[in-house]
Every structure is written in C-alpha cells, then in structure tokens.
C-alpha positions as CSV (number, residue, x, y, z in Angstrom):
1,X,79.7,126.6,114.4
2,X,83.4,127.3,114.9
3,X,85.7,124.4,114.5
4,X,89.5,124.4,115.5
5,X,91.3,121.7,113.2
6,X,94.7,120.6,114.7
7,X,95.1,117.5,112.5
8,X,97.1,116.5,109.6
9,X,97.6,114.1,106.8
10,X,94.0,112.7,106.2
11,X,91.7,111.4,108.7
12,X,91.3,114.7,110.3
13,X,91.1,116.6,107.8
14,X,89.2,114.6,106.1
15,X,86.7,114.9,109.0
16,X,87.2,118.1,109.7
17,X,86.6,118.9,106.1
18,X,82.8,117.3,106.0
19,X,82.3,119.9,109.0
20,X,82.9,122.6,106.9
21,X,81.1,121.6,103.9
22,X,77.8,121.5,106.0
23,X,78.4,125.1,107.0
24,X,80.9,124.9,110.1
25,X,83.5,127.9,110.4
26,X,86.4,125.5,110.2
27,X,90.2,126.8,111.7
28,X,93.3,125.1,110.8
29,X,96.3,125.3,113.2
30,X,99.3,124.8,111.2
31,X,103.3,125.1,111.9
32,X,105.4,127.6,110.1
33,X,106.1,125.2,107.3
34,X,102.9,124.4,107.0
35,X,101.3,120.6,106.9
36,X,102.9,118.0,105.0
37,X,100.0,117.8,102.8
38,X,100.8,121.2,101.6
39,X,103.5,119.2,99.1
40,X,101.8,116.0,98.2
41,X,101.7,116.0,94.0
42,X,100.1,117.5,92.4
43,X,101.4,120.8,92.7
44,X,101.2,124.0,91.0
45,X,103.4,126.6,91.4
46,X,103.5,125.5,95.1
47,X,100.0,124.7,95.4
48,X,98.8,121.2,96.5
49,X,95.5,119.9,95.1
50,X,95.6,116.7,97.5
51,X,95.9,119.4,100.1
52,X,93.2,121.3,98.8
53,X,90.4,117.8,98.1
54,X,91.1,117.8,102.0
55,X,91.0,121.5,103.2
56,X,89.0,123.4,101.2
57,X,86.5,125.5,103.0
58,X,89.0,126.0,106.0
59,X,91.3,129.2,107.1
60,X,94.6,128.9,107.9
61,X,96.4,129.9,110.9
62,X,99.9,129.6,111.7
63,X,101.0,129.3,115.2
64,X,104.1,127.4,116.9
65,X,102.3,125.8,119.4
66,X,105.5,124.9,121.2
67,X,106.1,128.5,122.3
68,X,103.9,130.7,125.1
69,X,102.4,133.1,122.5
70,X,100.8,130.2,120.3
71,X,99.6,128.3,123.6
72,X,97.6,131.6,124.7
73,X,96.7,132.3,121.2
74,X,94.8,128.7,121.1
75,X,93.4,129.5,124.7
76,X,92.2,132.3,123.4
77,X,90.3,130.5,120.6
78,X,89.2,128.0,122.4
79,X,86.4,130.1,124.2
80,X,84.6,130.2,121.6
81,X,85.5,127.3,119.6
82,X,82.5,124.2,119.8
83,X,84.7,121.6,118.1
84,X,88.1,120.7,118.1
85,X,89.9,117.8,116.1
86,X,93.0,116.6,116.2
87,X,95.4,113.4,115.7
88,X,98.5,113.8,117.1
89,X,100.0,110.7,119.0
90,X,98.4,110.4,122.2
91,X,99.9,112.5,125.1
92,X,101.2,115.2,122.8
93,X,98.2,117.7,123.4
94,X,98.7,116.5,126.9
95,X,102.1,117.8,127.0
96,X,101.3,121.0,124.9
97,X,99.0,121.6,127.7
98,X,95.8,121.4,124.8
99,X,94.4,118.1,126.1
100,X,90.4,117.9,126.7
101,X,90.9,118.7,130.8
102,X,93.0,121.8,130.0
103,X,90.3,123.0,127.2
104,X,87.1,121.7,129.1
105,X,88.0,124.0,131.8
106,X,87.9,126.9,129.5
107,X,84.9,125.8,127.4
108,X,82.7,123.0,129.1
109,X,80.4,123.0,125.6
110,X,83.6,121.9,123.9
111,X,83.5,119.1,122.0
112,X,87.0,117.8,121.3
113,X,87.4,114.7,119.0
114,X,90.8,112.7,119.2
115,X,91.6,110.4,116.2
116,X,94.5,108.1,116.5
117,X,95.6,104.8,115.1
118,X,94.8,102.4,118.1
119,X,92.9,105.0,120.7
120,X,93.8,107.0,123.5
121,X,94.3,104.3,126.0
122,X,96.2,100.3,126.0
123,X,99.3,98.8,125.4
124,X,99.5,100.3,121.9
125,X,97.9,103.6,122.5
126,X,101.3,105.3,122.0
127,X,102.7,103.0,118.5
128,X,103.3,105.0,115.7
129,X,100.5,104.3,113.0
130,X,99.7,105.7,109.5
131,X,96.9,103.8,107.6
132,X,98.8,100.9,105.6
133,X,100.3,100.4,108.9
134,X,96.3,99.9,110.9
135,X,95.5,97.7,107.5
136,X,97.9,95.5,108.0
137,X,97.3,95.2,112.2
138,X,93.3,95.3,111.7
139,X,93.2,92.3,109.5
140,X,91.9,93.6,106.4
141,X,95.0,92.9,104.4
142,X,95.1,89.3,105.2
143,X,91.4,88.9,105.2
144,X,91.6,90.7,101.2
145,X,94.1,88.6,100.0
146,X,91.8,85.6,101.3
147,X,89.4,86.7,97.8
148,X,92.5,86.6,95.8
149,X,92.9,82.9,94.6
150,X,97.0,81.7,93.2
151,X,98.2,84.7,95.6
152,X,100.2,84.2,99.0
153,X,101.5,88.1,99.2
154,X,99.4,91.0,100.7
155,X,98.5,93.7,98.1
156,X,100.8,97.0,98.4
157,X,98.8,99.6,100.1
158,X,98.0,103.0,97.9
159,X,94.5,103.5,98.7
160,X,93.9,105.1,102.3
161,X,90.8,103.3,103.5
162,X,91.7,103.3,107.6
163,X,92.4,107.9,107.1
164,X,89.0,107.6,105.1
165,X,86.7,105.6,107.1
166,X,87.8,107.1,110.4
167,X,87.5,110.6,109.1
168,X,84.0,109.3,108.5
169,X,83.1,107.8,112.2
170,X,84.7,110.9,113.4
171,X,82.7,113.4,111.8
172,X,79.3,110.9,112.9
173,X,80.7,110.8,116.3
174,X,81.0,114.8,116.4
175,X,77.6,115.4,115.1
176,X,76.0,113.3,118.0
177,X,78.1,114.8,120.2
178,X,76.6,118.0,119.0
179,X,72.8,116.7,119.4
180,X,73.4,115.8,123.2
181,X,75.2,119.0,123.7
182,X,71.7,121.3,122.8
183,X,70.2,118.4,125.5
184,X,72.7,118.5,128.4
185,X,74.9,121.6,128.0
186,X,78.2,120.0,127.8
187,X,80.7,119.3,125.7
188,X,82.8,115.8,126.1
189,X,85.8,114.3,124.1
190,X,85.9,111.7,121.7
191,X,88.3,109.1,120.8
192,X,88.2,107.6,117.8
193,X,90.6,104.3,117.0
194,X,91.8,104.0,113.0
195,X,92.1,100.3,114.4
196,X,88.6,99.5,115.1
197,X,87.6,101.4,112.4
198,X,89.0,99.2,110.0
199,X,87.6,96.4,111.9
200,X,84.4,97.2,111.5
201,X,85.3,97.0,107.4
202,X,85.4,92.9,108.1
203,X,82.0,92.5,109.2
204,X,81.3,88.6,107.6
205,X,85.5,88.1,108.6
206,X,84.9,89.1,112.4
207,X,82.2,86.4,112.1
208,X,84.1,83.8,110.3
209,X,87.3,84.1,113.0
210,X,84.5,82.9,115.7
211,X,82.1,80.4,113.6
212,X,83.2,77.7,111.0
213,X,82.1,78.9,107.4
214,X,82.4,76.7,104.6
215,X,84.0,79.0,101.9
216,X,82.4,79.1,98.3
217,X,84.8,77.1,95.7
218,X,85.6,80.7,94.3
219,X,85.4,84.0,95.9
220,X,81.9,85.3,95.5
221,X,82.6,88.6,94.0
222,X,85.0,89.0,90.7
223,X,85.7,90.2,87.5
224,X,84.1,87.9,84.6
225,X,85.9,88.0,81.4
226,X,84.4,89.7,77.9
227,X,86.4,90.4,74.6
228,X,88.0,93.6,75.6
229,X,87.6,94.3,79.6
230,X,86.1,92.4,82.9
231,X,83.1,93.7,84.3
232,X,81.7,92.8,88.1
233,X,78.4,90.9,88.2
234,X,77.2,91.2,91.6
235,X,74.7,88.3,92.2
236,X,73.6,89.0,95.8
237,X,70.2,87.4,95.6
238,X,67.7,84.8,94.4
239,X,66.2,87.0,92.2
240,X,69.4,88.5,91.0
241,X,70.8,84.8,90.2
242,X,67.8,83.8,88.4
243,X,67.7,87.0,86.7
244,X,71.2,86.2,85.5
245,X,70.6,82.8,84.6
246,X,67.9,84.3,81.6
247,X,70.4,86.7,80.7
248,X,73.1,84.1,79.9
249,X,70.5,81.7,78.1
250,X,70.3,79.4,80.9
251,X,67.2,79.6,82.8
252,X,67.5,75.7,83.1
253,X,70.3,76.5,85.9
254,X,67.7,77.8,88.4
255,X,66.4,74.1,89.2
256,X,70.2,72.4,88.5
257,X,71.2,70.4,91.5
258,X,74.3,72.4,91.7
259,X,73.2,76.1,91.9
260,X,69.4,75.6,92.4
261,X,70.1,76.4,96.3
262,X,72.4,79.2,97.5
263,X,74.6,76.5,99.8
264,X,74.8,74.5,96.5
265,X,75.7,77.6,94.9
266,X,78.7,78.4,97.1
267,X,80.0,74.9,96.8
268,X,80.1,75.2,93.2
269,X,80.8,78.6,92.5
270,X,83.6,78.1,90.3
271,X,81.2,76.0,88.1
272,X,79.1,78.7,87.6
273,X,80.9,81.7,87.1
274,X,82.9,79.5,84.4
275,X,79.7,79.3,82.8
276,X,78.8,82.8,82.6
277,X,82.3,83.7,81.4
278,X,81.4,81.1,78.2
279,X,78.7,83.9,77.8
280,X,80.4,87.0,78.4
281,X,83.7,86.3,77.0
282,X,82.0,86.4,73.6
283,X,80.9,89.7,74.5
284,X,82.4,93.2,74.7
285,X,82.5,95.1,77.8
286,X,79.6,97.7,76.7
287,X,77.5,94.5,75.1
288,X,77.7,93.1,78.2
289,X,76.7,95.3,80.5
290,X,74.2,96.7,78.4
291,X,72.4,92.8,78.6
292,X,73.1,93.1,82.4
293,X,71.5,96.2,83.1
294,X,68.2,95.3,81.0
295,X,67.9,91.9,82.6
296,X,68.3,93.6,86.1
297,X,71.5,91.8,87.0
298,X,73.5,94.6,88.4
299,X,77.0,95.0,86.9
300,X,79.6,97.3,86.0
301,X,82.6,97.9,83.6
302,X,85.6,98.0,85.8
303,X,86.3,101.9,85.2
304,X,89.8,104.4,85.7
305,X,88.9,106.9,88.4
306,X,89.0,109.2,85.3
307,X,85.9,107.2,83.3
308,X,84.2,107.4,86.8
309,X,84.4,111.2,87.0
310,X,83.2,111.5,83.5
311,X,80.2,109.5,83.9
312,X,76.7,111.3,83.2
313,X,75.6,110.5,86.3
314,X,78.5,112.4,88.4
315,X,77.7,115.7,86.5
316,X,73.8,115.3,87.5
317,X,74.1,114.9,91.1
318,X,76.6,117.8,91.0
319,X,78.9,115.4,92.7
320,X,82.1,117.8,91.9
321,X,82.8,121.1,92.9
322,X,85.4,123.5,90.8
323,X,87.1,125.7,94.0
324,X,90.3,127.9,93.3
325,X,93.4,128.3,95.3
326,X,96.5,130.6,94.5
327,X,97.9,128.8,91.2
328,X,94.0,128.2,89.5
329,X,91.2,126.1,89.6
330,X,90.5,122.6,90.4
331,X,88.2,119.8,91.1
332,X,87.2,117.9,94.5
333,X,84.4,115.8,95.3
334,X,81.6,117.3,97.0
335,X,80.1,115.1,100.3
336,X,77.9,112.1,98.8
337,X,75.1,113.4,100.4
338,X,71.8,116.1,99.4
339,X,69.7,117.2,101.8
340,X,66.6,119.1,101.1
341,X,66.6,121.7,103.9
342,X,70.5,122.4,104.1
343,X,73.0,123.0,101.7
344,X,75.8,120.8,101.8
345,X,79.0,121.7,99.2
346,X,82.9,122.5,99.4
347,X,84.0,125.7,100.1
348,X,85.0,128.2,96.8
349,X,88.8,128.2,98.2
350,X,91.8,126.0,99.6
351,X,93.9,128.7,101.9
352,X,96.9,129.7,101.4
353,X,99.7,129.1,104.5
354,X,98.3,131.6,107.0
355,X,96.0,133.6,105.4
356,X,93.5,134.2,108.1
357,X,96.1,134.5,111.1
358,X,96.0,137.9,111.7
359,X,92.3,138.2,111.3
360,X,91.5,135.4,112.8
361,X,94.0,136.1,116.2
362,X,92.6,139.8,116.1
363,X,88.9,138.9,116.6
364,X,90.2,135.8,119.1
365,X,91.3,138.6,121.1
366,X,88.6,141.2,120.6
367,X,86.4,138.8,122.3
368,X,88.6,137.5,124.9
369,X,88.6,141.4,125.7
370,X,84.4,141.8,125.7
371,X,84.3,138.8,128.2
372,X,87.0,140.1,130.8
C-alpha cells in the first residue's frame, strides 16, 4: 500500500500517519524548506518531536511542486500510488494541475482524500481555516463555555481537537474507500470538512438548538473538591448514582424526592453534587478515588499529561513507542487500537528533510520505464 502524503500541519498528517502505522508505505511531498512542523518546539539540534509524534513511519521527498520537474515527478508517482492525502486550500491542487481528475486519469484505483476546513464546495469552501478557527465557527466553543458556570469568555484554544478528529474521519473514510475499491475497481476522492467534523463533537448540542431542553441546575459533569486535588465523578446511570449514594453514606438519597428520579436529579443537580463534595472534601484525592473505584462509581484524579503517561496501565498496553530521528530518541503514542491478526505500531524513525528523494524518484522512474 503506497500512500502519497501532500499535507501539513496536523490533520493530514495525522491521518496519513495512522496509514502508516497499519503497514501502508507512506510518501511525504515536502518543499525545500521543509513543513512548518519541522520547527514546532521541541527541537533538538534541529529536530522536531511534534514533527516526528506526526510523521514517523513516513519518507521524505522534496519536490517544488511549482516547477515542471516536480509536476512530472508526482505523475510519475502517482501510477502506482493507491492513496493520496492532502489539505491544501481548495483549488490549489487544481491549479498545480494534481487535482483528483488530473490524477484519476493516470490511476482510476486512486483513492485521493481532500481535508479542508469547510469542504471542497459552498460559500466558504475557499476561507482560510486552521482548527481554533473551525472551533470557534462549528459551535463547540460557545457550546463548552455553556458547562462553565460564572464565565461569559470562550476558553483560549491550545488543544487541536478539529486537526485531530478529522485526521480520524479521514483515515475511516480512506479505509472504506479501500474496501469498495477490492469490490468495484475504482478509486474515488474524498472530501473531508474540519467543520462538520467538529459538529459531529456536539451531538446532545445539535439536539438542544432544535428541541427545548430543560438544563440541569449545574453542569452534569465536574470536578468535585477533596483536601488536596478535584477528581471527576462520572454518574451516567441509575446504578452508578445509587452506587454513589452508598459510597458517600447516603443510601437514603436514592428514594429522596429530589434525586430519586433522573429529571429530579437534573433539576437539582447543584444540591447534590454539594452533598458529595461535604464527603469528598474531607478526603484526599487518592482516598477518594480509591472509595470510588471499589464502590464502582467511576472516577478519576484530574492528571498532568505527564502522570497520564506514567500510569501502569499505559506501559501494559504498550501504548508508547520509543522511535529515533537524527538528534536521539523519543516517545510518541502508538494508535489506541490492538488487533489480533495485524500488527499495528509507529514506525522506528521520523525522516530527515529528503532522505528518500533520490531513491524514492529513481524507482518512480524505473517503473514508469517497465510500463512504457
């Protein structure tokens, strides 16, 4: 499986990224200078780990893709390429002369996946968009802030969910496109919207803007307060609020007017969590989860990505991979999936700027040369 990866930033390589971990020969097209990833902190002698948690696994080629020579060079690739990704703003491939016609014709089993922030097509096809940007226009902002009581402000914007998520549909998309390929033949092109793909983050919100919802007193999901920390109590169903209600000596809650019911317990949610923080706030943070966990109420300390990673159960799954590129070592997550019959798992190495170009061109051309 030979994948041509034309994208930048995130979403595409994100995507393109997941390909090669199950096993795809994945190509990166850069420019001369190479992405901009390539100097996102933090670096080591010149080397970009943020680059590399996105594009390890992949070669690098460098080609100007404004100029004749690259053009051909990508032609050239093409035939016997079965996936391209890219996410340049709409009509630039077009104008490159790399769209999905132009490619198709050369390779009808190619399956070319276009990621962009509001789709190929409409009024804002063509709008500049980087993911705090399709946050912000999806909703999702507005709708987050709606959990955050005494607040009137939108949150600043430093986790990428939009470039992560679409990655995500993209790489789905792809691998179905794949299935119906071994059933028809053909290749097709896919166009994949950051925009909707946040949408689909607000699925009780999309609901809510058509229906009238009676919102609980407090939002639903929160931190409760012990001695030294918050944790998150999730109580999601009966059985979880009546384990909850034992756990905090109050099994007498379960038939109380006010949370006996689920409606009742929305209306008075403040009421109750107020209560449980009476229990937990005389707690610590390990105490109380500890009493969580064995009463079945699922919880969590609220953890630093670095407590995460170090967490027992991160180390069994195998859920980080140590791969190399030219200034040492480093760690990336793996894909949070196993399967049994396939191995799924980073590549050893993020490429340096160009690595593979010569090899990579020189067999492009070999077998452009067996087919004529």
């Amino acid at each position: 499986m030979r994948v041509l990866d034309f994208s930048t930033t995130i979403a595409g390589p994100h995507c393109a990224r997941m390909l090669a971990d199950m096993g795809a020969e994945v190509i990166k097209i850069e420019s001369a200078e190479g992405e901009t990833m390539r100097i996102r902190p933090p670096v080591r002698h010149g080397c970009s780990t943020a680059f590399g948690q996105l594009n390890v696994g992949k070669k690098s080629v460098v080609l100007d893709l404004k100029s004749g020579e690259g053009v051909e060079a990508v032609r050239r690739l093409v035939a016997s390429a079965d996936v391209l990704v890219e996410n340049f703003r709409p009509g630039v491939m077009q104008r490159l002369g790399l769209d999905y016609a132009a490619l198709s014709a050369l390779n009808p089993r190619l399956i070319y996946c276009s990621i962009s922030g509001y789709g190929q097509t409409g009024p804002s096809a063509e709008l500049p968009a980087y993911a705090p940007v399709i946050h912000a226009a999806s909703g999702y902002d507005m709708a987050h802030l709606a959990y955050q009581p005494g607040r009137d402000r939108p949150d600043y914007c430093g986790i990428y969910h939009a470039d992560v998520v679409t990655g995500t549909y993209a790489f789905g998309a792809i691998a179905s496109a794949l299935y119906q390929r071994e059933r028809t033949g053909s290749g097709q092109h896919i166009d994949c919207s950051m925009l909707e793909s946040m949408l689909s983050l607000t699925l009780n919100e999309i609901q809510w803007s058509q229906f009238p919802v009676v919102q609980p007193s407090r939002p639903t999901f929160g931190p409760a307060a012990c001695r030294d920390g918050y944790v998150m109590i999730a109580i999601a169903s009966e059985k979880t609020f009546q384990n909850l209600m034992v756990v905090i000596g109050h099994p007498e809650w379960m038939s109380d007017a006010r949370f006996a019911k689920y409606s009742d317990r929305r209306a008075n949610w403040g009421a109750l969590m107020d209560g449980v923080e009476a229990w937990s706030g005389r707690l610590s943070v390990a105490d109380c989860v500890a009493a969580l966990n064995a009463g079945g109420v699922p919880s969590s300390a609220y953890r630093s990505v670095s407590e995460a990673l170090d967490d027992p159960q991160i180390a069994h799954r195998g859920a980080l991979a140590e791969v190399e590129d030219d200034a040492g070592t480093f760690k990336v997550v793996n894909l949070p999936f196993r399967m049994s019959r396939a191995k799924v798992a980073a590549g050893p190495r993020s490429a340096s700027l160009g690595e593979h170009t010569a090899d990579v061109l020189r067999e492009a051309s070999a077998i452009a040369r067996d087919k004529g």
